[in-house]
Structures are given as structure tokens and as C-alpha cells.
C-alpha positions, -999 to +999 in steps of 0.1 A: -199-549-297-234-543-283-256-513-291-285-501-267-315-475-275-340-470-247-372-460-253-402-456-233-397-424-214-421-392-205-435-373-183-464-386-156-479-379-124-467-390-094-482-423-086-481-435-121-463-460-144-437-461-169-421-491-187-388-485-203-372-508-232-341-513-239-331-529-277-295-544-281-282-555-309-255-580-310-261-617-314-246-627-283-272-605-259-286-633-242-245-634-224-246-598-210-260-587-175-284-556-187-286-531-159-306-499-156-290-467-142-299-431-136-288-398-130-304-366-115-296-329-125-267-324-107-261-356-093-244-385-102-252-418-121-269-441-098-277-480-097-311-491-102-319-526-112-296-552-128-305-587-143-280-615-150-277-630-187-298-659-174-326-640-156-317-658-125-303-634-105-322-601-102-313-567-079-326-532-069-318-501-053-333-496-019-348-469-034-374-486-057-374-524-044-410-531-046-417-508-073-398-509-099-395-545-120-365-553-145-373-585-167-355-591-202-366-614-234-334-624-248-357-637-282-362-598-288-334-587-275-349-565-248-347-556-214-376-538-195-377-514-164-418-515-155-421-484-127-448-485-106-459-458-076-435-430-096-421-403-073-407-365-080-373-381-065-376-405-097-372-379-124-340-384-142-324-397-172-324-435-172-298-451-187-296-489-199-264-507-197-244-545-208-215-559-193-206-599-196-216-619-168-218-612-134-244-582-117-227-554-109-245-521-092-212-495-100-209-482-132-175-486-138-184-522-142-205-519-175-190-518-208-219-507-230-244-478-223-274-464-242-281-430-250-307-428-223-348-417-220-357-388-198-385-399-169-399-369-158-429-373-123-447-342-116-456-337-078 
């Protein structure tokens, strides 16, 4: 069983930063592919950046490759979404996410999910 709490969220202007954190428990987190997901009012639950257990394999969205930065420090048990250049189209509800080995970008794939942390960009 692995438990997620993101924190890290708020509101900022458009063209600033963000970094979310994600803390699992579980003593086997160093295993699990952490991913980052979000979702819009109204829309649905969206891929955004996913890292494999060893760090080695990293992916983005289209969306924010080249802003956005997922790392992880499986000695803390944390995995880290740093957002750079922050649009309006960014706000949402980011939501952290665990599944055992292999990236995945669908959410059907992930076992585990955190509560998630509101990101809200003002134009």
C-alpha cells in the first residue's frame, strides 16, 4: 500500500513558478513510477510528467516539455513537479500518482493517487 499527499500548491502570476511535492509512504517507493496528472474544471484528468522508479526514464506532456521538471529523492520519499513560465491554461488540480514499474501517461494505469493541490495562474 502506498499513500501520497501533495503539497506545494497556490495561486501565482502568469510567468511564475511553483514546485509541487509529493510524500509516499511505503517502504518499497523507490519501485513505483511516480507520475503527475491534472485536471481542469470541466475537463478530464490529463498526463503530465512521469518518472520511472530508477529516475532513468523521464516523460512530458507536449504541453509543458521545457517547462515543467519532474525529479524524485527516493531517500525522502519524494517526488517533485518544479513549474516554470506558468500559464492560465495551467490552472488545475494536480494530482500525484504510483504504479509499479513501467511509465505510463493514462490513468487507468496508476494504482495509487493523492488527494491533489490546487495550482491556480492568474492572466
Amino acid at each position: 500500500q502506498v499513500q501520497l499527499v501533495e503539497s506545494g500548491g497556490g495561486l501565482v502570476q502568469a510567468g511564475g513558478s511553483l514546485r509541487l511535492s509529493c510524500a509516499a509512504s511505503g517502504r518499497t517507493f523507490s519501485s513505483y513510477t511516480m507520475g503527475w496528472f491534472r485536471q481542469a474544471p470541466g475537463k478530464e484528468r490529463e498526463f503530465v510528467a512521469a518518472i520511472r522508479w530508477t529516475g532513468s526514464n523521464i516523460y512530458y506532456a507536449d504541453s509543458v516539455k521545457g517547462r515543467f521538471t519532474i525529479s524524485r529523492d527516493n531517500a525522502k520519499n519524494t517526488v517533485y513537479l518544479q513549474m516554470n513560465s506558468l500559464k492560465p491554461e495551467d490552472t488545475a488540480v494536480y494530482y500525484c500518482a504510483a504504479k509499479r514499474f513501467n511509465v505510463a501517461v493514462t490513468t487507468t494505469r496508476y494504482d495509487y493517487w493523492g488527494q491533489g493541490a490546487q495550482v491556480t495562474v492568474s492572466s
